[in-house]
DRENZATOR-474607 format. One record per residue: residue number from 1; x, y, z of N, C-alpha, C in turn; residue in three letters. Coordinates in Angstrom, 2 decimals. Example, Ala and Ser with C-alpha at 12.3 -4.5 7.8 and 13.67 -1.06 7.14 Angstrom:
    k     n.c1     n.c2     n.c3    ca.c1    ca.c2    ca.c3     c.c1     c.c2     c.c3    r
    1    13.19    -5.69     7.80    12.30    -4.50     7.80    13.20    -3.30     7.80  ALA
    2    12.85    -2.25     7.08    13.67    -1.06     7.14    12.90     0.03     7.87  SER
END
This chain:
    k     n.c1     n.c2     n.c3    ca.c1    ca.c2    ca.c3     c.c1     c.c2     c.c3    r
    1   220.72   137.97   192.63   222.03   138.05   193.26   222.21   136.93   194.30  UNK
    2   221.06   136.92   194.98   221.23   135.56   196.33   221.77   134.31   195.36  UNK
    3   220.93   134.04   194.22   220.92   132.62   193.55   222.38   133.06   193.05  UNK
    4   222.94   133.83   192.98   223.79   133.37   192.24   225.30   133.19   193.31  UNK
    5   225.00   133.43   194.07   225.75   133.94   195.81   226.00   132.11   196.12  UNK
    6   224.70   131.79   196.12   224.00   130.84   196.58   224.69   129.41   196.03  UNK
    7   224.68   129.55   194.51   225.58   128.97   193.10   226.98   128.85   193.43  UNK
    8   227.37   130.01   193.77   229.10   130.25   193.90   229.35   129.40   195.03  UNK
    9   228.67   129.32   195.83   229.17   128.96   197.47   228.83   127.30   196.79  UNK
   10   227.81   126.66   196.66   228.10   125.30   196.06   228.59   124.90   195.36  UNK
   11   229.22   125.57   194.31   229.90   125.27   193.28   231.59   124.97   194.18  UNK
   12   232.23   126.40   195.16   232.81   125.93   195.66   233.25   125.19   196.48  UNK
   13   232.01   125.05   197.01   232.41   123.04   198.35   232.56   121.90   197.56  UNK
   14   231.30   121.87   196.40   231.77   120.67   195.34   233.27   120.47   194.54  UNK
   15   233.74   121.57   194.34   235.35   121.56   193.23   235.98   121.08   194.78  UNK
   16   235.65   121.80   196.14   237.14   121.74   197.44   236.89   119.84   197.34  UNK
   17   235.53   119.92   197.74   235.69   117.92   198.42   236.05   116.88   197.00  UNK
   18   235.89   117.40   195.78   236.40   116.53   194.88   237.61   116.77   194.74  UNK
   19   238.35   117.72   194.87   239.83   117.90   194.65   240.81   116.96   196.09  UNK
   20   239.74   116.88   197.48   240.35   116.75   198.67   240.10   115.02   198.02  UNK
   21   239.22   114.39   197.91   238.76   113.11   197.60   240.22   112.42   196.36  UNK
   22   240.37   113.46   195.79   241.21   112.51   194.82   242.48   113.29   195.15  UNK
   23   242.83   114.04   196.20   244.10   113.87   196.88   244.48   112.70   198.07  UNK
   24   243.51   111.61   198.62   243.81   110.74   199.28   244.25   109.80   198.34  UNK
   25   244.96   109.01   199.49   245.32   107.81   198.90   245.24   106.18   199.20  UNK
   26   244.93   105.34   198.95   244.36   104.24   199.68   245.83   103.95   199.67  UNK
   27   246.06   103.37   201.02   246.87   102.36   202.20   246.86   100.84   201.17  UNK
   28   248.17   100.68   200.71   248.28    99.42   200.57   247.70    98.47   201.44  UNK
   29   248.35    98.70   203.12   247.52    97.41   204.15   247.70    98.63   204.89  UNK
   30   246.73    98.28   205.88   246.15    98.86   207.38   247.34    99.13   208.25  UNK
   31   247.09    99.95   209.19   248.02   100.20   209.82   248.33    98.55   211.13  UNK
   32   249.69    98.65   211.47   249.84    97.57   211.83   250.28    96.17   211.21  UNK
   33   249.78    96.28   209.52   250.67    95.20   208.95   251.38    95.98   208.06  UNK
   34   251.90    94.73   207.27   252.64    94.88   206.15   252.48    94.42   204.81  UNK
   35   252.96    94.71   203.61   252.76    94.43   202.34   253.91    93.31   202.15  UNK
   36   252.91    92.21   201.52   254.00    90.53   201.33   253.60    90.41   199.67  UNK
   37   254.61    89.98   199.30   254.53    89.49   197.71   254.81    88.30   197.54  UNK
   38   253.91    87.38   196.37   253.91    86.06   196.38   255.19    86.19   195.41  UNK
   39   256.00    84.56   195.76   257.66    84.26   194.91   256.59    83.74   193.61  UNK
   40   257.63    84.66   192.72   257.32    84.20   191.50   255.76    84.83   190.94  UNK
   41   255.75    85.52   191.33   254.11    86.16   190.83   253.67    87.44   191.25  UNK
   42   252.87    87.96   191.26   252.51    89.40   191.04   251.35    89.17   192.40  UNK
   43   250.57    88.53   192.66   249.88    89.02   194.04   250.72    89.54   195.37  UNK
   44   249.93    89.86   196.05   250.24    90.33   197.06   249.05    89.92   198.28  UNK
   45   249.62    90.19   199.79   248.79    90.58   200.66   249.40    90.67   202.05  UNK
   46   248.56    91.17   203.01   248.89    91.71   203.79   249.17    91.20   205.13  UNK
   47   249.96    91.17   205.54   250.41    90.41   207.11   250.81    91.14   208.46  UNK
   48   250.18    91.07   209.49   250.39    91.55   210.82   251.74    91.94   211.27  UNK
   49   251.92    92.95   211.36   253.27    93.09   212.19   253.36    91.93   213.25  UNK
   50   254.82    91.93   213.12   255.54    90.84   213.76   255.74    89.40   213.06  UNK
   51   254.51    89.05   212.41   254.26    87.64   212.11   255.32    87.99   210.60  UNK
   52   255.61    86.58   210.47   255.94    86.27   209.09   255.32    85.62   207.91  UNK
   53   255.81    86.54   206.45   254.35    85.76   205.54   254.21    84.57   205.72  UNK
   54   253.43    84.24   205.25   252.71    82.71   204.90   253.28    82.30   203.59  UNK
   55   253.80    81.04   203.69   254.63    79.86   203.11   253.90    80.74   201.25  UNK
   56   254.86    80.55   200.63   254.91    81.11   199.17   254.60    82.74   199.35  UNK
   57   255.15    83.55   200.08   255.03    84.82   199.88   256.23    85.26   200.86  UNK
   58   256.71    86.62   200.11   257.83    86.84   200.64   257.81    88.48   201.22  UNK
   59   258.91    89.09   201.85   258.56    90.35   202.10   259.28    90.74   200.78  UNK
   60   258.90    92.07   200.23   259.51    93.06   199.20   260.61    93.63   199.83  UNK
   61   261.67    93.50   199.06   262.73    94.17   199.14   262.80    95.12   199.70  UNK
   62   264.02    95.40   200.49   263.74    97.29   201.43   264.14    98.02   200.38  UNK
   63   263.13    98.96   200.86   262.68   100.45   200.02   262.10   100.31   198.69  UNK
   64   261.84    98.59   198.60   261.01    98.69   197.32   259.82    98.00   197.88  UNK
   65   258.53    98.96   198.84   257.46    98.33   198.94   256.88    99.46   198.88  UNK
   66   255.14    98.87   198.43   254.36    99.63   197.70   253.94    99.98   199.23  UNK
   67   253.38   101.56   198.97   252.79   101.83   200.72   251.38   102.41   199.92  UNK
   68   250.95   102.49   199.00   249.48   103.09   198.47   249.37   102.46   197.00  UNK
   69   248.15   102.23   196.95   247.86   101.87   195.27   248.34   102.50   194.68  UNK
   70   248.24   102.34   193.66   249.06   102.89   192.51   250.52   103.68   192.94  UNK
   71   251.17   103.88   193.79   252.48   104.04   193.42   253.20   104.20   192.91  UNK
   72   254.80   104.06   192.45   255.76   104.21   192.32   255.80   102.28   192.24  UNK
   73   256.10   101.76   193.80   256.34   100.28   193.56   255.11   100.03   193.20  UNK
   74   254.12    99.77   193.52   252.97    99.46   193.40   252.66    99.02   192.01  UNK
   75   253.06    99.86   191.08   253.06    99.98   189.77   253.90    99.25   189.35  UNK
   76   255.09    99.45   189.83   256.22    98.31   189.46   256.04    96.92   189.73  UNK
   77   255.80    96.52   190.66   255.15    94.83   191.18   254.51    94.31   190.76  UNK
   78   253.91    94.99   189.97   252.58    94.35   188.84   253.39    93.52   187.69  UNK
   79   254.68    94.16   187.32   255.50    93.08   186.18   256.96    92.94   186.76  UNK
   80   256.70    92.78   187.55   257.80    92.14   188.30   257.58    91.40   189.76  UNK
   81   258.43    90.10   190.11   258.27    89.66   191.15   259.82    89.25   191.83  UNK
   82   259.98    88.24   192.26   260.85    87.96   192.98   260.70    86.75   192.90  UNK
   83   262.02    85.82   192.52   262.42    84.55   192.24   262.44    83.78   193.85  UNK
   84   262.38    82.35   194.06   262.68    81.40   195.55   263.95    82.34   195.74  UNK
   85   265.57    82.49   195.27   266.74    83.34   195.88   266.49    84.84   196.05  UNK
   86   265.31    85.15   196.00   265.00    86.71   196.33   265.40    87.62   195.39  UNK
   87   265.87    86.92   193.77   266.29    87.82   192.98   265.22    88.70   192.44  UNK
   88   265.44    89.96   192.22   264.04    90.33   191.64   264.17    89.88   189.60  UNK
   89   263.23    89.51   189.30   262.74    88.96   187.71   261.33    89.98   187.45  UNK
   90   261.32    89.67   186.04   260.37    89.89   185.41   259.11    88.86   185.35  UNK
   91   258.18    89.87   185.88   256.86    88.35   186.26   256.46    87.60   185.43  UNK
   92   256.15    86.60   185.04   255.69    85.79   184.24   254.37    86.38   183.68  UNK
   93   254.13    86.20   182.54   253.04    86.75   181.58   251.76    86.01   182.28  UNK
   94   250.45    86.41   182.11   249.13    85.93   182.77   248.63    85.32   181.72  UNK
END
């Protein structure tokens, strides 16, 4: 009866911390910056509040930025980018 007491109680911390583990979500960027997308292409990276991207990268459109991997945008930005006039396009094939 203990072993099996014993069983139940590990069995249930292992199912809680794997279920809690793949309910997080990784942070596009750290707190304090922001998510920048390169014109014309599918990378990305991340820039300090306040500052502005760096020359060939632009900010994402409002309300279309990715705030966690895999996403909603996140997912979307991968085939799509944004033209030099900020239009959004379809990204160029790799």
């Amino acid at each position: 009866m203990r072993k099996t007491m014993l069983g139940l109680a590990v069995a249930s911390v292992t199912a809680a911390l794997t279920l809690t583990a793949c309910s997080i979500q990784e942070a596009s960027c750290s707190d304090g910056e922001y998510s920048v997308l390169t014109v014309g292409g599918t990378g990305s990276a991340c820039v300090s509040d306040g500052e502005k991207p760096p020359k060939g990268y632009t900010r994402y459109p409002q309300g279309k930025e990715p705030k966690h991997v895999d996403d909603k945008w996140d997912v979307y930005w991968r085939t799509h980018t944004v033209d030099e006039n900020g239009k959004i396009i379809k990204a160029p094939a790799e």
